[in-house]
C-alpha positions as CSV (number, residue, x, y, z in Angstrom):
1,X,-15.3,-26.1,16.9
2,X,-13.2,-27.5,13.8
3,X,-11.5,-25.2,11.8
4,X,-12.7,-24.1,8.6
5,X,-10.0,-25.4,6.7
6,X,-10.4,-29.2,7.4
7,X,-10.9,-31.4,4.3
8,X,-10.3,-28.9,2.2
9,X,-7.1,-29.2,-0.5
10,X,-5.4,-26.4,-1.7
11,X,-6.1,-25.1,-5.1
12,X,-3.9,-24.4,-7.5
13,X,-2.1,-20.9,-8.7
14,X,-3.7,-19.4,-11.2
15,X,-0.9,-17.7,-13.0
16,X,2.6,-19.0,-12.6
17,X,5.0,-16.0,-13.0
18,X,8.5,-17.3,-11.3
19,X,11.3,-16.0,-12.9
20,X,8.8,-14.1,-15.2
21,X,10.5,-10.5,-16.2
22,X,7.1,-8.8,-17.0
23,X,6.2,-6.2,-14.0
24,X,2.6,-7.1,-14.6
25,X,2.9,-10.8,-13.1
26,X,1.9,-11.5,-9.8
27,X,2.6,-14.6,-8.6
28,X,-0.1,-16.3,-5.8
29,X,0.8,-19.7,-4.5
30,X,-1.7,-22.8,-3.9
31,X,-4.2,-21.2,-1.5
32,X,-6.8,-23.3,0.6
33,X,-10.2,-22.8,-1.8
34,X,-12.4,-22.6,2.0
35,X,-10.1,-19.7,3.1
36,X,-10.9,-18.0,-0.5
37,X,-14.3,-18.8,0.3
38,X,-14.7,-16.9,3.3
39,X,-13.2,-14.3,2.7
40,X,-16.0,-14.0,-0.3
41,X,-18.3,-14.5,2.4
42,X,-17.4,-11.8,4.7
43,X,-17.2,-9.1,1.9
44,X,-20.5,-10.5,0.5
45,X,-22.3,-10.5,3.8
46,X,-20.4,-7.0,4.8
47,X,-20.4,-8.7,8.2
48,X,-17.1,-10.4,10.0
49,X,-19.3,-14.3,11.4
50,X,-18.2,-17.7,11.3
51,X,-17.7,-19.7,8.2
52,X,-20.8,-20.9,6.0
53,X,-20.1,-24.3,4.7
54,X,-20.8,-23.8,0.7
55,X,-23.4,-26.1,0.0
56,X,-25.0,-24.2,3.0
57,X,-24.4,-20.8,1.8
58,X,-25.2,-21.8,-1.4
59,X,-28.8,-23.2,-0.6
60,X,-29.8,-19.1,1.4
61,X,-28.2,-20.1,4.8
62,X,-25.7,-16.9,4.6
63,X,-25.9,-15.3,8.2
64,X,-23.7,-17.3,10.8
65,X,-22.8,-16.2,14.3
66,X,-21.0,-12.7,14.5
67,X,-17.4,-12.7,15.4
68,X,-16.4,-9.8,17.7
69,X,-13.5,-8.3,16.0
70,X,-14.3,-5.0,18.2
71,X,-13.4,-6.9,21.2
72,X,-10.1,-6.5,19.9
73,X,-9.2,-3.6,22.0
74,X,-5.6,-4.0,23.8
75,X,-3.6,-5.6,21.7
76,X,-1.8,-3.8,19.2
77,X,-2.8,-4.7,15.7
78,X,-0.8,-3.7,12.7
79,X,-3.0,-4.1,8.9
80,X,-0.9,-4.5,5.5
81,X,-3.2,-3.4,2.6
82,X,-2.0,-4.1,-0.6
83,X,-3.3,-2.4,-3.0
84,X,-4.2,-4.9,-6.0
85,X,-5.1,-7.5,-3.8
86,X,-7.5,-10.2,-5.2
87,X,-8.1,-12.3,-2.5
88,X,-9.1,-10.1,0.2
89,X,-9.9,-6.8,-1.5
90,X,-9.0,-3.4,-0.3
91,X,-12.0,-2.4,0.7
92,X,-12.6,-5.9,3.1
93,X,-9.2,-5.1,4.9
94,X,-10.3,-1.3,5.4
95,X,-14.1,-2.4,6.7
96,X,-11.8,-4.9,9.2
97,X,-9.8,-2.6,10.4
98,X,-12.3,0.1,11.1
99,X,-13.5,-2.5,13.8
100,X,-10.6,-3.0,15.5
101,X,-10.7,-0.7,19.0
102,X,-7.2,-1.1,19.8
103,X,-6.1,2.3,20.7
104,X,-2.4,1.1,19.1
105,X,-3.7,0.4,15.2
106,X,-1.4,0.8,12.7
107,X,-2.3,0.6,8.5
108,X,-0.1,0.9,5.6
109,X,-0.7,0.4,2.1
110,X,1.5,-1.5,-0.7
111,X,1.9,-2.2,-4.2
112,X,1.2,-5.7,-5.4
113,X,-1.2,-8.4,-4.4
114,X,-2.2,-10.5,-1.7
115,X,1.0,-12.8,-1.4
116,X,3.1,-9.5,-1.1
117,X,7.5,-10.0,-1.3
118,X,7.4,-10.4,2.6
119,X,5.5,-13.2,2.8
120,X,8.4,-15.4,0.9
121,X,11.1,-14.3,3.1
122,X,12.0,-10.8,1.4
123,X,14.5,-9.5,4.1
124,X,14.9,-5.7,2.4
125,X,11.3,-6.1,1.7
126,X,10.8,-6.9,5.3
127,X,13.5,-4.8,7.0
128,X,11.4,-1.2,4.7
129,X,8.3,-2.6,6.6
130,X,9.8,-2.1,9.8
């Protein structure tokens, strides 16, 4: 099975704030619109399945197959929820991770949005996380 990603460009930020001095900005780089898309569809559907293609989805076919996320169970899983995240919403990463069965589950919860410091190479940002 293809990934969900193929043939699909990546869109464009929607509010460029580098070098921006007001604490309000949050920059979010280009982000693959399909992987936006599904993570709509899982908090829409409130269910963790495979990818609806849009013009699918859009025409009633919204349930897909489940994916298992509870046979997650021995690996150790650690979630990083921030807290103003507008691509996958609180909520969607706390309904995830109440799935998980790992008995080695970690949370933690942080200012900012989705593309938080660590993902662009912070190292204080990711040295606090450790």
């Amino acid at each position: 099975m293809g990934s969900f990603l193929e043939g699909y460009e990546p869109i464009a930020p929607t509010v460029d704030c580098q070098g921006s001095k007001d604490p309000n900005c949050e920059y979010e780089p280009a982000f693959p619109a399909a992987a936006q898309l599904y993570y709509y569809q899982l908090y829409v559907e409130r269910r963790f399945q495979e990818f609806q293609p849009i013009d699918k989805y859009a025409r009633g076919k919204r349930i897909t197959p489940l994916v298992d996320i509870s046979l997650i169970d021995r690996t150790p899983v650690s979630f990083v929820i921030p807290i103003s995240d507008k691509l996958c919403p609180p909520e969607l990463s706390e309904w995830l991770y109440s799935l998980i069965r790992s008995q080695e589950k970690y949370v933690r919860y942080e200012r900012g949005g989705h593309f938080a410091p660590g993902t662009k190479g912070d190292v204080a940002y990711l040295q606090h996380m450790v």
